[in-house]
N, CA, C and O atoms as a GROMACS GRO file, in nm:
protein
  320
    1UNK      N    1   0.085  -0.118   0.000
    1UNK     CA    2   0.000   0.000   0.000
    1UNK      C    3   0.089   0.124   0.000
    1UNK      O    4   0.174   0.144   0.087
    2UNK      N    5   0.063   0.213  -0.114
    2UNK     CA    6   0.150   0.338  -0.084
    2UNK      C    7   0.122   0.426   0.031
    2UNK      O    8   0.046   0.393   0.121
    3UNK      N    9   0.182   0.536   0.027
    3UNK     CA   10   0.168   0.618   0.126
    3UNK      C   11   0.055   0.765   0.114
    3UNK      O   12   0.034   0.862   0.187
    4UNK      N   13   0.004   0.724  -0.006
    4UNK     CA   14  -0.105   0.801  -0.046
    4UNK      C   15  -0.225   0.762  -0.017
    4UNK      O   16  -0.307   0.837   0.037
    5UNK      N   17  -0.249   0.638  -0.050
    5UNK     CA   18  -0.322   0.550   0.004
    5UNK      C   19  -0.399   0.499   0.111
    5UNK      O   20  -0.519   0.474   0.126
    6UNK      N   21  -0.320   0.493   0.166
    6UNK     CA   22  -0.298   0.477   0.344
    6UNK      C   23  -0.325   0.620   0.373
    6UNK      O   24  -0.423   0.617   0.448
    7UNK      N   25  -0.294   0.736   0.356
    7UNK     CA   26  -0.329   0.868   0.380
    7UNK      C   27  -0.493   0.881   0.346
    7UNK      O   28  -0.568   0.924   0.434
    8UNK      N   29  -0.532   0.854   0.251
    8UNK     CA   30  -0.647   0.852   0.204
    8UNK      C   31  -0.739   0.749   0.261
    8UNK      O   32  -0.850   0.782   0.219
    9UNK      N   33  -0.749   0.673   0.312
    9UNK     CA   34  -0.788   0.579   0.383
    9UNK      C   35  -0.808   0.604   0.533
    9UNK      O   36  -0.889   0.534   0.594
   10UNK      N   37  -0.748   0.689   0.589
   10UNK     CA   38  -0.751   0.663   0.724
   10UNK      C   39  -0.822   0.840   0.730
   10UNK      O   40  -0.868   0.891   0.832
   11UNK      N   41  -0.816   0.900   0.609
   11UNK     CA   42  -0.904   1.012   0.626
   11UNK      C   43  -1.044   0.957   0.576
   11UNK      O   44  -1.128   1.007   0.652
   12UNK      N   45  -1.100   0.889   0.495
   12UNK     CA   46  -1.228   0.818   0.505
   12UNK      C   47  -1.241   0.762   0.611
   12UNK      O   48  -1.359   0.776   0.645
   13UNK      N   49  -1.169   0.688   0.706
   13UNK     CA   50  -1.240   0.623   0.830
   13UNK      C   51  -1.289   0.755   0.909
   13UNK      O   52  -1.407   0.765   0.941
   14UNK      N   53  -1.186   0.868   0.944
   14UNK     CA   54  -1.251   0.976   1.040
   14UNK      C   55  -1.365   1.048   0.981
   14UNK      O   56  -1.428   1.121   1.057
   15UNK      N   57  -1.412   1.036   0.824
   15UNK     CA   58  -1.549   1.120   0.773
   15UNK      C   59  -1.644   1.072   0.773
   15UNK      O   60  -1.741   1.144   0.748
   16UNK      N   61  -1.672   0.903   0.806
   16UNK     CA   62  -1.728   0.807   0.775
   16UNK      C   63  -1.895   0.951   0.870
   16UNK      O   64  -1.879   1.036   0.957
   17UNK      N   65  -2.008   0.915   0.803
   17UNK     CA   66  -2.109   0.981   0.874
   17UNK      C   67  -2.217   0.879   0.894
   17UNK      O   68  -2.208   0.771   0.836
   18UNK      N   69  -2.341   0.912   0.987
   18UNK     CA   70  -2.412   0.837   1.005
   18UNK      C   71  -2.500   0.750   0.882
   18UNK      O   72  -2.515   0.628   0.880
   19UNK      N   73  -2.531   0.809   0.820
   19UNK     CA   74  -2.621   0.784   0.733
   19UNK      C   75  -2.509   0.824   0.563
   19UNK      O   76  -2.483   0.938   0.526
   20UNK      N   77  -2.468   0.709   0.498
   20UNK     CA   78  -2.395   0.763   0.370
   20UNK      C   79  -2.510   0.775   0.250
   20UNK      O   80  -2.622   0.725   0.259
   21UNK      N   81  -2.458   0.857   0.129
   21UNK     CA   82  -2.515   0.839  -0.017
   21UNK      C   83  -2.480   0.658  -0.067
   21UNK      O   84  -2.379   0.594  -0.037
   22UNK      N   85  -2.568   0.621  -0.128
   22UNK     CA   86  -2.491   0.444  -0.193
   22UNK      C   87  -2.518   0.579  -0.347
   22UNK      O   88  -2.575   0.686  -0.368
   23UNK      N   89  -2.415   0.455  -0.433
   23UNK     CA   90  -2.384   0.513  -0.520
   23UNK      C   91  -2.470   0.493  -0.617
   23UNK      O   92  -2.446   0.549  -0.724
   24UNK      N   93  -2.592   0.410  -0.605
   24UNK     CA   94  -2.704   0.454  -0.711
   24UNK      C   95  -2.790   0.585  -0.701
   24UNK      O   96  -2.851   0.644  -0.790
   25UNK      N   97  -2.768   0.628  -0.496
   25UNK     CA   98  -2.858   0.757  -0.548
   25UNK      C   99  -2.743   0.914  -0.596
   25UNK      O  100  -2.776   1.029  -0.625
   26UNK      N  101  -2.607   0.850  -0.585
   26UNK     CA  102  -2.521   0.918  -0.615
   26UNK      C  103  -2.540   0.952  -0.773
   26UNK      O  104  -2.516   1.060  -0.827
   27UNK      N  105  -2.580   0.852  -0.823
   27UNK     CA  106  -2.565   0.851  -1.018
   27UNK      C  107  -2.676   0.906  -1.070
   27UNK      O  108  -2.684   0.938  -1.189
   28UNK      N  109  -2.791   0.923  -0.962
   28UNK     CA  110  -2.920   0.974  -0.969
   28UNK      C  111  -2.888   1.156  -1.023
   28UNK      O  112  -2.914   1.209  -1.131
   29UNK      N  113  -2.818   1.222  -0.883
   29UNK     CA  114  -2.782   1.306  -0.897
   29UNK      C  115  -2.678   1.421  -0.968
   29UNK      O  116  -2.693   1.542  -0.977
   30UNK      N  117  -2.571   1.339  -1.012
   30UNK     CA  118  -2.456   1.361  -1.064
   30UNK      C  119  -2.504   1.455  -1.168
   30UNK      O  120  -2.483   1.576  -1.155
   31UNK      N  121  -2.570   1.404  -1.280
   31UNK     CA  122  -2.569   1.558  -1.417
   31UNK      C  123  -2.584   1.675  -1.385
   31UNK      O  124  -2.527   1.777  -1.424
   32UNK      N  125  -2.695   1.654  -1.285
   32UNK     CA  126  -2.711   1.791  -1.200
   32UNK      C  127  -2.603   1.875  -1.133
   32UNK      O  128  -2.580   1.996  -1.133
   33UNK      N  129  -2.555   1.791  -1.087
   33UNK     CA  130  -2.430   1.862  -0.964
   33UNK      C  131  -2.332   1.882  -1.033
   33UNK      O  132  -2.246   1.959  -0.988
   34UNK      N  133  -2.307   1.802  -1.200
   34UNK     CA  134  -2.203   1.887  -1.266
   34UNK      C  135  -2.264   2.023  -1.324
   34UNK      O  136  -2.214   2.136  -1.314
   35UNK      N  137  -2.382   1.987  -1.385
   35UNK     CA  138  -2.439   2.101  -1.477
   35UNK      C  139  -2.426   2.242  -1.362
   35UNK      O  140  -2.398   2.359  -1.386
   36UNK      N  141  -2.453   2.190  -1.263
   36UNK     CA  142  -2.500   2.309  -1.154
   36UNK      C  143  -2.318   2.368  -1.132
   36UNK      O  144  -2.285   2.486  -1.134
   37UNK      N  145  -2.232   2.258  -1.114
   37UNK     CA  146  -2.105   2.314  -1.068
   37UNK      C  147  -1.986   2.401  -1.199
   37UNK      O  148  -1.874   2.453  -1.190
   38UNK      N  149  -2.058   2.385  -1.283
   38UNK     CA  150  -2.019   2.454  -1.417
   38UNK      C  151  -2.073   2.536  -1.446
   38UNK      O  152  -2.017   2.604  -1.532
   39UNK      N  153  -2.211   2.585  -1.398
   39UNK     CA  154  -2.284   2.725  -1.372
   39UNK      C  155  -2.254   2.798  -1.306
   39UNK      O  156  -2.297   2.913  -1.313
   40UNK      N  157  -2.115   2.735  -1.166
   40UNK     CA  158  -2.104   2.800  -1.108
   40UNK      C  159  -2.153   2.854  -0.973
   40UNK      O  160  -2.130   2.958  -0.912
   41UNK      N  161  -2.248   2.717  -0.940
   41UNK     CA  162  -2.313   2.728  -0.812
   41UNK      C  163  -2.232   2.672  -0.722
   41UNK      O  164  -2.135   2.611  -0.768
   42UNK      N  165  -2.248   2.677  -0.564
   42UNK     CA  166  -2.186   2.613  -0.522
   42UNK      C  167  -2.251   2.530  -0.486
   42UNK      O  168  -2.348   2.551  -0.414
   43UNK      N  169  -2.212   2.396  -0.532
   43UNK     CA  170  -2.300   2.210  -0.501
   43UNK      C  171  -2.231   2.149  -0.417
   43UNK      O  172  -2.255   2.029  -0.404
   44UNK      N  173  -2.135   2.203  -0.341
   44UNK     CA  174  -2.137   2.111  -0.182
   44UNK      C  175  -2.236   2.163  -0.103
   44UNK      O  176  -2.292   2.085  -0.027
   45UNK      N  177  -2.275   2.298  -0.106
   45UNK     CA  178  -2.373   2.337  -0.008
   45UNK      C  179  -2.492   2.293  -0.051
   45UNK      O  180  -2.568   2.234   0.026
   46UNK      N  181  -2.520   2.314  -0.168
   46UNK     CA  182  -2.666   2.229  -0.236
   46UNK      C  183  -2.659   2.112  -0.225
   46UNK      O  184  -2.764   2.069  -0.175
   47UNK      N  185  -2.578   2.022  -0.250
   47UNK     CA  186  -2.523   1.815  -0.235
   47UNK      C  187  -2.435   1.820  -0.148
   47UNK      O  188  -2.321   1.835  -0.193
   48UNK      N  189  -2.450   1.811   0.014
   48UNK     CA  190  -2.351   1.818   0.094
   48UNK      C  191  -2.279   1.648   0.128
   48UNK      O  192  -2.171   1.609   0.171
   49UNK      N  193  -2.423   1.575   0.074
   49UNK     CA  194  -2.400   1.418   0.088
   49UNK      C  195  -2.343   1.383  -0.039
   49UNK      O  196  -2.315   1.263  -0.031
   50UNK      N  197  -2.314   1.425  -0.146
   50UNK     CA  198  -2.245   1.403  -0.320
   50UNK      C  199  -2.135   1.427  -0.289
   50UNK      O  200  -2.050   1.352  -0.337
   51UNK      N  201  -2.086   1.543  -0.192
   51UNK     CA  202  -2.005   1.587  -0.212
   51UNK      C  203  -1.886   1.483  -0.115
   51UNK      O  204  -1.774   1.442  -0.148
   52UNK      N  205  -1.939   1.470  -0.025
   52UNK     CA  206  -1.844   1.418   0.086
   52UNK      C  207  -1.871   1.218  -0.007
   52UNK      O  208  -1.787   1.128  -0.007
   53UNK      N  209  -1.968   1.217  -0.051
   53UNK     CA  210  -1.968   1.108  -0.152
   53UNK      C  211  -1.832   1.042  -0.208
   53UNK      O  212  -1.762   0.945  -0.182
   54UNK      N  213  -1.833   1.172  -0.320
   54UNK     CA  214  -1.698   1.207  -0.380
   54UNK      C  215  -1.566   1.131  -0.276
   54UNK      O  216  -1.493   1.039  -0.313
   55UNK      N  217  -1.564   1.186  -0.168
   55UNK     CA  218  -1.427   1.196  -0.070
   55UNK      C  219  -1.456   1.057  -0.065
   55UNK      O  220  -1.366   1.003  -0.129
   56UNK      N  221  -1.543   0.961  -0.017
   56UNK     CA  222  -1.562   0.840   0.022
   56UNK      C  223  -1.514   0.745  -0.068
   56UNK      O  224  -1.448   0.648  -0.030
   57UNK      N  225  -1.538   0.764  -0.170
   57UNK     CA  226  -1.599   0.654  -0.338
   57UNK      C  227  -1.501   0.696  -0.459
   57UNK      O  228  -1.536   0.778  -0.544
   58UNK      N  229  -1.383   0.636  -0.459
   58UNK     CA  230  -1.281   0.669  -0.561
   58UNK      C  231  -1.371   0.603  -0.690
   58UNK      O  232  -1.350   0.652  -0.801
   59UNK      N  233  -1.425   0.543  -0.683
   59UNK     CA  234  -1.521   0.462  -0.793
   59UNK      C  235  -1.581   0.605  -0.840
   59UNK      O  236  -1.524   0.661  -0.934
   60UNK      N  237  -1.709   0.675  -0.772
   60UNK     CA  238  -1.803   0.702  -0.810
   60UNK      C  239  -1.709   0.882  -0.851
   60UNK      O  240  -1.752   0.961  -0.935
   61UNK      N  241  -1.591   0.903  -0.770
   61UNK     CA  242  -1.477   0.996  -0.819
   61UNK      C  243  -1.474   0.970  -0.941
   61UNK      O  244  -1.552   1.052  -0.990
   62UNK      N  245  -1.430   0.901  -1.028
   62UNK     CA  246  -1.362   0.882  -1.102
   62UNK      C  247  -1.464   0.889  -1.234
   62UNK      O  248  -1.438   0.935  -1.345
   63UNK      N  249  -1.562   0.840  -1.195
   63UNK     CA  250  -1.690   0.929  -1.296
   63UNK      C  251  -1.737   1.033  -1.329
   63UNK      O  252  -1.769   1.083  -1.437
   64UNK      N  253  -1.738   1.079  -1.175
   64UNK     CA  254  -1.743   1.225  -1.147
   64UNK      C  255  -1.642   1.297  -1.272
   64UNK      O  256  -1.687   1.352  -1.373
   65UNK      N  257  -1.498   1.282  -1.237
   65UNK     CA  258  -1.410   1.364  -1.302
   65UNK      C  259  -1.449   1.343  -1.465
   65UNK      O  260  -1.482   1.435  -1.540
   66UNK      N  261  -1.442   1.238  -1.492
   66UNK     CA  262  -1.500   1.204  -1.622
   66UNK      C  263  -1.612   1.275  -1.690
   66UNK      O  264  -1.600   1.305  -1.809
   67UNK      N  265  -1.697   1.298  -1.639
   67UNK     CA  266  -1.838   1.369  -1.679
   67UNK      C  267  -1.806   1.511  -1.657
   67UNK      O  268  -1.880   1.588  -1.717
   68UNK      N  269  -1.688   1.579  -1.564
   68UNK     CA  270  -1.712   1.739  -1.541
   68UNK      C  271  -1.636   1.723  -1.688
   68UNK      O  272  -1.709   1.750  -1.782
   69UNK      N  273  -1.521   1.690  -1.717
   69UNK     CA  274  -1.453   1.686  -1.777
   69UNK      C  275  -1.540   1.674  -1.969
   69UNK      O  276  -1.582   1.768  -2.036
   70UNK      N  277  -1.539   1.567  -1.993
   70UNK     CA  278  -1.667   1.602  -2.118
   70UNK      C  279  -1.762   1.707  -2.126
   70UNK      O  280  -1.790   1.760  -2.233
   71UNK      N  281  -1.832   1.751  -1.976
   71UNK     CA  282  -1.959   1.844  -1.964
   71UNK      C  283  -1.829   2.011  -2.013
   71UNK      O  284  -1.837   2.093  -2.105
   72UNK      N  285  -1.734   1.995  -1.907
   72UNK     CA  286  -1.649   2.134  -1.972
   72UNK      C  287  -1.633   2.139  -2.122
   72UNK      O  288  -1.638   2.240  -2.192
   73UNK      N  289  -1.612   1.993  -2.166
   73UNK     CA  290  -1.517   2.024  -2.281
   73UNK      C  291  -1.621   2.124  -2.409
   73UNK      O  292  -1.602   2.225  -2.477
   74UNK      N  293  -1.750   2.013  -2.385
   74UNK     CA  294  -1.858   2.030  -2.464
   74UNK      C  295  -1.882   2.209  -2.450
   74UNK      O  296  -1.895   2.282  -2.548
   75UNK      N  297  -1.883   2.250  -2.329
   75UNK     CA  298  -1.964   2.365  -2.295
   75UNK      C  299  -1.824   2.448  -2.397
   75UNK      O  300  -1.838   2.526  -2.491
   76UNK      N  301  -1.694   2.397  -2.337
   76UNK     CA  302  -1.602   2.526  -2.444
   76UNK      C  303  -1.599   2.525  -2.588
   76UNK      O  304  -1.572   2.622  -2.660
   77UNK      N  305  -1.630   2.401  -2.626
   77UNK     CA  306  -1.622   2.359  -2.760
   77UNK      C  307  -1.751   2.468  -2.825
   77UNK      O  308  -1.730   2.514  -2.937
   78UNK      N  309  -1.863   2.502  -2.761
   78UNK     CA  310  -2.005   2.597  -2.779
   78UNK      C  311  -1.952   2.735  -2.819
   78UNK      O  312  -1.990   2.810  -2.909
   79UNK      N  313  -1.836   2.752  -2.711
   79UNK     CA  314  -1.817   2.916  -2.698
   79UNK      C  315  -1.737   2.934  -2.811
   79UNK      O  316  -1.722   3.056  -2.823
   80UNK      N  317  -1.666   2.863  -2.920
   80UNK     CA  318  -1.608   2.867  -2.989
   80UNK      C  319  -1.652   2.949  -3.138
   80UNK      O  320  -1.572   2.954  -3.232
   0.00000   0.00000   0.00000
């Protein structure tokens, strides 16, 4: 296990909260919370459970980045 890893890990055990998002109602929400976070809102305060989601779920991360990432590209590719 690296040392990133192990760093990252033992900061999910101290965030762990009572009640988590599972990651189907995570996928529920996601277009939104990009569309909204590329508008420029702030969506941890609007998705405070997506957000800390995120911190939990390198899985449901890694989609995340994926989708802001296409949703930006698309939106700059417009302004063009």
């Amino acid at each position: 296990m690296t040392l990133e890893k192990f760093k990252w890990l033992v900061r999910s055990i101290f965030i762990v909260q009572e009640e988590e998002m599972l990651c189907s109602e995570f996928f529920e929400i996601l277009p939104q919370y990009v569309d909204l976070q590329i508008a420029g809102k702030e969506v941890d305060k609007l998705f405070p459970k997506l957000g800390h989601h995120l911190h939990q779920c390198p899985e449901c991360n890694e989609v995340y980045q994926a989708l802001l990432k296409a949703v930006q590209s698309e939106k700059d590719r417009g302004k063009q």
